[in-house]
N, C-alpha and C positions, 0 to 999 in steps of 0.2 A: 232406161237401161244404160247402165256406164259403160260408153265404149272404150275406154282407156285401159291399154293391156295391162295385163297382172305384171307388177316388178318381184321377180325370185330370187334369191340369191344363195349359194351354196359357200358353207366355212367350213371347208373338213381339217384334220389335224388330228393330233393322239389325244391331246386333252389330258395331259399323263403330270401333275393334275393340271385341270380347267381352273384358271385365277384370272384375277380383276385384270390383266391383261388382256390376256381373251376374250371377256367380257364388255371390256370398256370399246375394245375395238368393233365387237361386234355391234354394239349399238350407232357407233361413231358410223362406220360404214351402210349400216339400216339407214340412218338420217341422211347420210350425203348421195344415195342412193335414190332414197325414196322410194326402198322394198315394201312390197304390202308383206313379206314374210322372209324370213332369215331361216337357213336350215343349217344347225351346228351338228356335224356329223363326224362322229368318231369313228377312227378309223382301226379295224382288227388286226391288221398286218400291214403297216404301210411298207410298199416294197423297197423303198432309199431309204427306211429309218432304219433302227435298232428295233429289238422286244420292245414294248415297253412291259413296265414293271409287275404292272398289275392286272387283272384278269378285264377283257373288254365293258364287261356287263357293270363291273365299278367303276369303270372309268365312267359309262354312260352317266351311274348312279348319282358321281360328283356331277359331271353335266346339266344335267335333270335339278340338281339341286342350287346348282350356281344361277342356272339362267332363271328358276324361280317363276313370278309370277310378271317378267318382264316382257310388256308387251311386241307382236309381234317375231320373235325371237323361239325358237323351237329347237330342242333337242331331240335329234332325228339318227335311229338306228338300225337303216339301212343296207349301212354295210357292214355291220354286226350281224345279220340275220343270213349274210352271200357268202357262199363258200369260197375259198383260196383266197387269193388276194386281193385287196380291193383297191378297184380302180377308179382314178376319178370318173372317166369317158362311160364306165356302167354306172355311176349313178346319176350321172347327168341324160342318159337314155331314159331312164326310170323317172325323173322329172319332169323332163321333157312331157315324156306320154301323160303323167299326170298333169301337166298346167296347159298344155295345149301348143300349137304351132307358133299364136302370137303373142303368147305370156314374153316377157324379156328377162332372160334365163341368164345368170351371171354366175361365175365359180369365182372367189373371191381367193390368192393367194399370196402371199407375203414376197416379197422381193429374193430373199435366197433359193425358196421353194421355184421359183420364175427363171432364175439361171438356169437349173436344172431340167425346164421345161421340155428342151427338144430331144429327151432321155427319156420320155413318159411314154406309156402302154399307148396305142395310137392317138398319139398327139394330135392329129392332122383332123381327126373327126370331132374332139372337144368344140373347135369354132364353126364345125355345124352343126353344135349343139347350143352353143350359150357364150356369153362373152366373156372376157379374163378383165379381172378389174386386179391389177397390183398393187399392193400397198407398199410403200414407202418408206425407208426407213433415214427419219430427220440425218443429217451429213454424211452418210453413207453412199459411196460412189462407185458402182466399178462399171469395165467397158462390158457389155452383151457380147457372149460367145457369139460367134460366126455363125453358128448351125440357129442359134436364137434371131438373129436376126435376119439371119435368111426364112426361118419360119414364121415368124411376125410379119414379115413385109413391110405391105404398105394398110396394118390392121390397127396401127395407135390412130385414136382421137381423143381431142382435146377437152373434153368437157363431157359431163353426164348428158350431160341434154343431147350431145350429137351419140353418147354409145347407146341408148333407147329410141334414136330412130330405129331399129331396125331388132328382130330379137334373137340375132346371136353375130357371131364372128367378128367383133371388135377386141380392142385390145386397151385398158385406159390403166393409167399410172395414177395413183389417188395417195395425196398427204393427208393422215390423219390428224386433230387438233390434239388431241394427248398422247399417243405413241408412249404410253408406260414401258419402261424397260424392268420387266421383271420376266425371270424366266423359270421354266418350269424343273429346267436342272437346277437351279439354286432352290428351288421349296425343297426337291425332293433331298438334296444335300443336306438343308438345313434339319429336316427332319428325320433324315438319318442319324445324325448328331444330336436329339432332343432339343434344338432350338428355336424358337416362335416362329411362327409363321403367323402371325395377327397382321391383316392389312394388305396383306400378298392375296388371300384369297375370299371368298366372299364369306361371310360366319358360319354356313349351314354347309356348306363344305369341309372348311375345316374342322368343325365337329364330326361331321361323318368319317373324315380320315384318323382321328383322333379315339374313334369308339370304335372302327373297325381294324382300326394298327397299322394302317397303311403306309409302305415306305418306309417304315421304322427297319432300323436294323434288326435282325434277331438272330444275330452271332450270338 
């Protein structure tokens, strides 16, 4: 029997669209990890975002079709199926119950997403739910609001190895090896203008946007 707990990790976002960004990090993060399972979870209404563009269920569609046959890695729509808005703290409940008390439960989010953290639906129960692994962005520097690092504490550690001691309430800062800078406002810009998008996003993506008309202007 393997007693070694299950490694989880949650990637939510709009996915509006899902590109080799998204993608590249999600894998990058799976490895430095050492998830047995990644869950990329779109998001219906995020409440600090905008709309986005296009209907949830496509957005999954591109998802579904980007992450492919990439192992470990799941496109999961959870919060596509919960009413009103979605919060990360209910779908990390939802996890939770499904992987159990000693699975080691991570929400995985990006460094601007992380300023904004002590603004979030009750924040204070996510780290007794699962741990915050922040990602990084290469020369990128600003100081933690006040209310951030009063609500962090004393919850950073140094190394994966110490945030999997235990299976939640940690707080770890993680540099990715690629950190592509490609964003999803610039696909959908370009492709409101008829211009390539080759390389930005994975093939079978961009054909789906490309046969379903998505983001295209239709002034």
């Amino acid at each position: 029997m393997n007693s070694t707990p299950t490694r989880i990790g949650m990637l939510g976002g709009t996915f509006d669209p899902v590109h080799l960004g998204h993608l590249r990090s999600a894998i990058e993060v799976r490895e430095a990890l050492k998830l047995d399972r990644l869950h990329m979870i779109p998001a219906p209404q995020p409440p600090l975002r905008g709309t986005p563009q296009v209907s949830p269920a496509q957005r999954l569609e591109l998802l579904t079709l980007g992450i492919g046959d990439t192992p470990g890695v799941v496109a999961d729509d959870r919060e596509l199926r919960r009413e009103g808005p979605s919060y990360s703290v209910d779908t990390l409940v939802e996890l939770r119950q499904a992987y159990g008390d000693s699975a080691r439960l991570v929400m995985i989010i990006g460094f601007d997403a992380f300023l904004r953290l002590a603004k979030w639906h009750n924040v204070n129960q996510i780290f007794s739910l699962a741990h915050l692994v922040v990602i990084a962005r290469p020369g990128y520097s600003t100081s933690w609001p006040d209310a951030l690092r009063e609500l962090v504490g004393d919850r950073e550690v140094d190394s994966v190895d110490e945030l999997m001691l235990c299976p939640n309430g940690n707080v770890l800062t993680l540099a990715l090896p690629s950190m592509m800078a490609i964003s999803a406002t610039y696909i959908r810009e370009r492709l409101q203008q008829g211009k390539s998008v080759r390389y930005l996003l994975p093939e079978a993506v961009e054909e789906a946007i490309l046969q379903h008309g998505l983001y295209h202007s239709h002034e």
